[in-house]
Structure formats: C-alpha cells, structure tokens
N, C-alpha and C positions, 0 to 999 in steps of 0.2 A: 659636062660638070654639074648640071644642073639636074639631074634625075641622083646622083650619090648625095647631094647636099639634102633634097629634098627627102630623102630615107633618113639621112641622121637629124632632119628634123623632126621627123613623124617619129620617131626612135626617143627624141627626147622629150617630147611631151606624150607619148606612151608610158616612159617614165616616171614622168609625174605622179601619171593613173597608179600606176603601181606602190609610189612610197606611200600615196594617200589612202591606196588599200589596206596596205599594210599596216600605216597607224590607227584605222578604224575598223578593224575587224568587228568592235561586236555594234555595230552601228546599224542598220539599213540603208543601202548605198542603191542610189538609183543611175540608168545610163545614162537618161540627160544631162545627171550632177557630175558623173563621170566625164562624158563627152567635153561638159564647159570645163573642167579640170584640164582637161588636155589640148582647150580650143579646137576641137573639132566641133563636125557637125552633128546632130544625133542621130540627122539619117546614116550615115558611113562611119563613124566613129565603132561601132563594136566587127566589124567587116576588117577595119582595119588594126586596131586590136588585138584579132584572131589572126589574122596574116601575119605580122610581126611577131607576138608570143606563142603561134603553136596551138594554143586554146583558148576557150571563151573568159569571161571575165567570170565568170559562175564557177568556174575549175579551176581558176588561180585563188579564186574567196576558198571555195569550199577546201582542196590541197591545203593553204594557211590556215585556216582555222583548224583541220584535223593535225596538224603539224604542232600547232600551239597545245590543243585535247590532249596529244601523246605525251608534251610536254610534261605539263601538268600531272596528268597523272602520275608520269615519274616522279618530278620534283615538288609536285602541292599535295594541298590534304585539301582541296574543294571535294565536295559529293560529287558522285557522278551525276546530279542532278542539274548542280552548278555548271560544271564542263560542261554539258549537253545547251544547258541555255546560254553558255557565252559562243557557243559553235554557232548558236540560231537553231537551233531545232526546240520546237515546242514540244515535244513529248521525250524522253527517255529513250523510249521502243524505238523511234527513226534515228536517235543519233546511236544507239546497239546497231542496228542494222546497216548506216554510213560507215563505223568506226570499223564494225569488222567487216565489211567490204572491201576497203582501203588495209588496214593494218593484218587482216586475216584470222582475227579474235575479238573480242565483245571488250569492251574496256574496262571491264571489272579483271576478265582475269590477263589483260597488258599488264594492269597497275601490280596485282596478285605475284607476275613474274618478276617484276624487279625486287622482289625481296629474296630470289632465292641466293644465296652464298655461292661465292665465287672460288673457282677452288685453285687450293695454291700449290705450289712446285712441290713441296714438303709433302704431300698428301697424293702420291701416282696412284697410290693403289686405291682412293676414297673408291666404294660401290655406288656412290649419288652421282653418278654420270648425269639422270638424270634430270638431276634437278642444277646441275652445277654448269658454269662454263668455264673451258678452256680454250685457248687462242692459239693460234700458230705464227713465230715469227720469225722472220727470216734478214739475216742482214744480207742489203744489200749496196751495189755501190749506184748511185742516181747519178742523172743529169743533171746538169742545170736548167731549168727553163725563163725564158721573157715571159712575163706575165704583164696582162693590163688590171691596177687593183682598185678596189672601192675601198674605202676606209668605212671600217665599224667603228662604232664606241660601243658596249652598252651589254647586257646578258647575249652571251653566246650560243644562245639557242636562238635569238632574233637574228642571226646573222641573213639569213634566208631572205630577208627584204632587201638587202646589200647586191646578193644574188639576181634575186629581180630583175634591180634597177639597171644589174650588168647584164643580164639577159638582154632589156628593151636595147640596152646601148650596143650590145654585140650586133644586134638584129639589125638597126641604122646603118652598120657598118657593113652590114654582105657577109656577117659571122655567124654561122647557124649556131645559137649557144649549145644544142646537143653534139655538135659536131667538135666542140674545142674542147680539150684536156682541161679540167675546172679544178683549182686549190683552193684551200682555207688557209691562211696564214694565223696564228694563235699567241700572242704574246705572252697572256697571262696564266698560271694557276686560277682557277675561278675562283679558289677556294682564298687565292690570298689579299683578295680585296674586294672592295663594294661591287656588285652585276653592274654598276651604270658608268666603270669606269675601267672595266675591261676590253683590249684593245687588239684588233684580227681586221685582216684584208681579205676580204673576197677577191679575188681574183681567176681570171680564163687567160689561156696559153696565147700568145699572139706571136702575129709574121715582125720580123726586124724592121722598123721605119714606119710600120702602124699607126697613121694621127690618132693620138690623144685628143680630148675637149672635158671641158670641166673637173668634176674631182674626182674623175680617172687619171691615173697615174703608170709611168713604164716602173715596173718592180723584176728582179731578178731573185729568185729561190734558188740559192747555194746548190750545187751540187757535192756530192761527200757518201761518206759511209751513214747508213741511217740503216736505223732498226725498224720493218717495216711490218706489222697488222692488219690484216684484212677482215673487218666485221661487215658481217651481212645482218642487214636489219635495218631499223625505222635510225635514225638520225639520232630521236631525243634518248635511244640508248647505248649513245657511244662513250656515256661516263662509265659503265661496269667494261671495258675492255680499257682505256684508262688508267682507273684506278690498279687493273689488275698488272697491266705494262710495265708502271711507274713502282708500283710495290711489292708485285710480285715476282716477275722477270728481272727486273734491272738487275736489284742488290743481288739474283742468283747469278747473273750471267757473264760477270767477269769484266763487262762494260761499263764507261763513263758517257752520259750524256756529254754534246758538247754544248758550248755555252751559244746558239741559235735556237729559234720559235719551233716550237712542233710545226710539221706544215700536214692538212690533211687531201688527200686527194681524193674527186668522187671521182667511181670506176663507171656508174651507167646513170642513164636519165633519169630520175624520177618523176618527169614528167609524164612518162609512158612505162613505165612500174610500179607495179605497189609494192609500199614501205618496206614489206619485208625481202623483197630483192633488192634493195639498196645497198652500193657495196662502198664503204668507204675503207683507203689506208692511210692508219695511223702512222706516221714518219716522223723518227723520232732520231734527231739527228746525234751522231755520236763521233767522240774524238778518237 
C-alpha cells in the first residue's frame, strides 16, 4: 500500500509545480524554486518530474508559452514582437524559428490565416477553396463515459493548466495520461459573458470505483446523438470550426441542439505532436 500512496503523493506535489507554471509563464522560473514548490529535493526533483509528466520542465514552459503565442495571435493585437517577449525569447528571429518548428509556419502568417473567410453551405460552388474552410460532420450516436474532472473557471483557452494538473494526478495514479480518452467539458458561449467567468471541466476517461482526492471529481458525459467535427490543427483555432457548426451547419441541417454543454474530445497527444496534428471532436449534442 505504501509504494501507490507514495506516487499519488509525488503526483500531487508535481502538481503544484505545474499550476505554478502555469500562472507564471512570463516569469524566470528556476528548479530549486520549482523543487521547493513541490518539496522535493533539487538533487531528484527534475528526474522525478520527467518520470511522472513524460517531459522536462523546459517542454512543458516552452509547449505553454507557444500555446498561449498562438493564442494571441488569433485573438490579440500584441506585435509579434510583444508575443515573442512574453514567450521569453529575446530576439524576434528565435521565437520565428521556435513558433514554426512547433506550429509549421512563422507567426506572422498563423496570425495572416485566421482572417481568411469561412465558407458557407449556401456557397458549394465558391472557387476559394483555397483560401476557405469547410468541415465534415457526421451524426453520430455516443457512449457514455465516467470521467474524473478538474473544474475550470476562467478564459477557455487557459483550460490547458486544468489538463496539467490532471495529467500529474493521472500520473500518481498508474494512469498514463496519453493512454486515457481525454474530454473538455464547455458550459458557456465565450461570447455570452466575461472570460473570467466561463465555466468547463477537464476531464480523462476513468475505470468504475477509481479513488477520487481533492477537487477531482467522478463526472458522467451523457451519451446520445451528437453532431460530431473533427479539426486538425493547433487548439487556439478551434473558434473558426465553431462558429462555422453553430452558424453554419445547424440552421441548414434540420437539427436541434439539445439543451447539454458541448463536450470536446482530444483524439492524440500533443505532447508527442506538433500543433498542427492535433485532432480535436467537436460534440455537439443534439435532441
């Protein structure tokens, strides 16, 4: 009994490391201040770190901060110059050559593509294929799954430090987080009220009778007919598939939403992907 306790404790104060990553990305973060975050030692502390999350503490900084770049880009009007200094990189030219390493383009033209028009059911024949997208959606009928969930508050692009902290805690538990079926649970419209009070569960697939600890919680995600999207791409652009579901598709497709949260499912790891194979389904539950 004593080696499973001993994981979900090293699990939970790996955790810690992690939300306090997370709220100071543009900080300068050192491992000893890490290590005492988490009461370890400085000698073992990043050894054990890597054992439990997969990667170094350098690749979960560097991952969040390009996470938050893409962000921005879409949804801010910072210079690229700004992004680049809140990521940490001191010159321009290394955060072009990190962004498109990671994303597969320079961040001028990530930011350049979200402005291209989205095209709609009324327009088959548009000739701007290229420059347009359209989506494929398919109804289908779902399970249900147990889920173990974090609670978010807050802009749903931050949801990802939520993830984290369930990652460490999956990890205490003998749960390979790349190995379990991972949701987003999504309450709100972003659009219909303040970012700091928008409300989504993180959540990964769990075995029946699972201990719970702290503010993990057992959740159950309905099974039912759901209209279901599959975008490939960076995360921070899964408003233009979205918008286009909700306004485009619905009113043509003879469907009613039903009165349940979108739930979104990730299909592979990004932790051993780059952004643009990221596959997320939009589920978009229906009566």
């Amino acid at each position: 009994m004593k080696r499973p306790a001993t994981r979900r404790s090293y699990a939970a104060r790996v955790e810690k490391v992690v939300a306090h990553l997370a709220d100071r990305l543009d900080q300068p973060l050192k491992l000893e201040q890490l290590a005492a975050i988490g009461h370890f030692s400085p000698f073992h502390f990043h050894r054990i770190y890597r054992g439990l999350m997969g990667e170094t503490v350098a690749e979960t900084l560097r991952r969040m901060r390009l996470h938050r770049a893409a962000v921005e880009l879409v949804h801010g009007r910072h210079t690229l110059e700004t992004v680049a200094r809140r990521c940490g990189y001191g010159s321009g030219a290394a955060f072009n050559r990190a962004f498109a390493q990671a994303y597969g383009m320079p961040p001028g033209a990530f930011r350049r593509r979200q402005d291209r028009p989205i095209a709609g059911l009324s327009c088959p024949d548009s000739d701007s294929s290229e420059d347009t997208d359209m989506y494929e959606v398919k109804i289908e009928a779902l399970p249900s799954h147990h889920v173990a969930a974090l609670r978010h508050v807050g802009p749903y692009h931050q949801i990802g430090r939520a993830f984290e902290r369930l990652g460490a805690w999956a990890a205490g538990h003998g749960m390979g987080f790349a190995r379990q079926r991972s949701f987003g649970i999504y309450y709100d419209d972003p659009e219909s009220k303040p970012a700091d009070e928008l409300v989504a569960d993180a959540c990964i697939e769990m075995a029946a009778g699972q201990p719970l600890d702290g503010e993990i919680r057992p959740l159950t995600i309905a099974g039912g007919r759901y209209a279901v999207l599959v975008h490939t791409g960076p995360y921070a652009e899964l408003e233009r598939p979205y918008r286009w579901l909700f306004g485009e598709w619905l009113p043509a497709s003879g469907e009613e939403a039903a009165d349940t949260p979108v739930v979104e499912e990730y299909l592979n790891d990004p932790q051993s992907l780059p952004p643009s194979e990221w596959k997320t389904a939009i589920c978009m539950p229906l009566k």
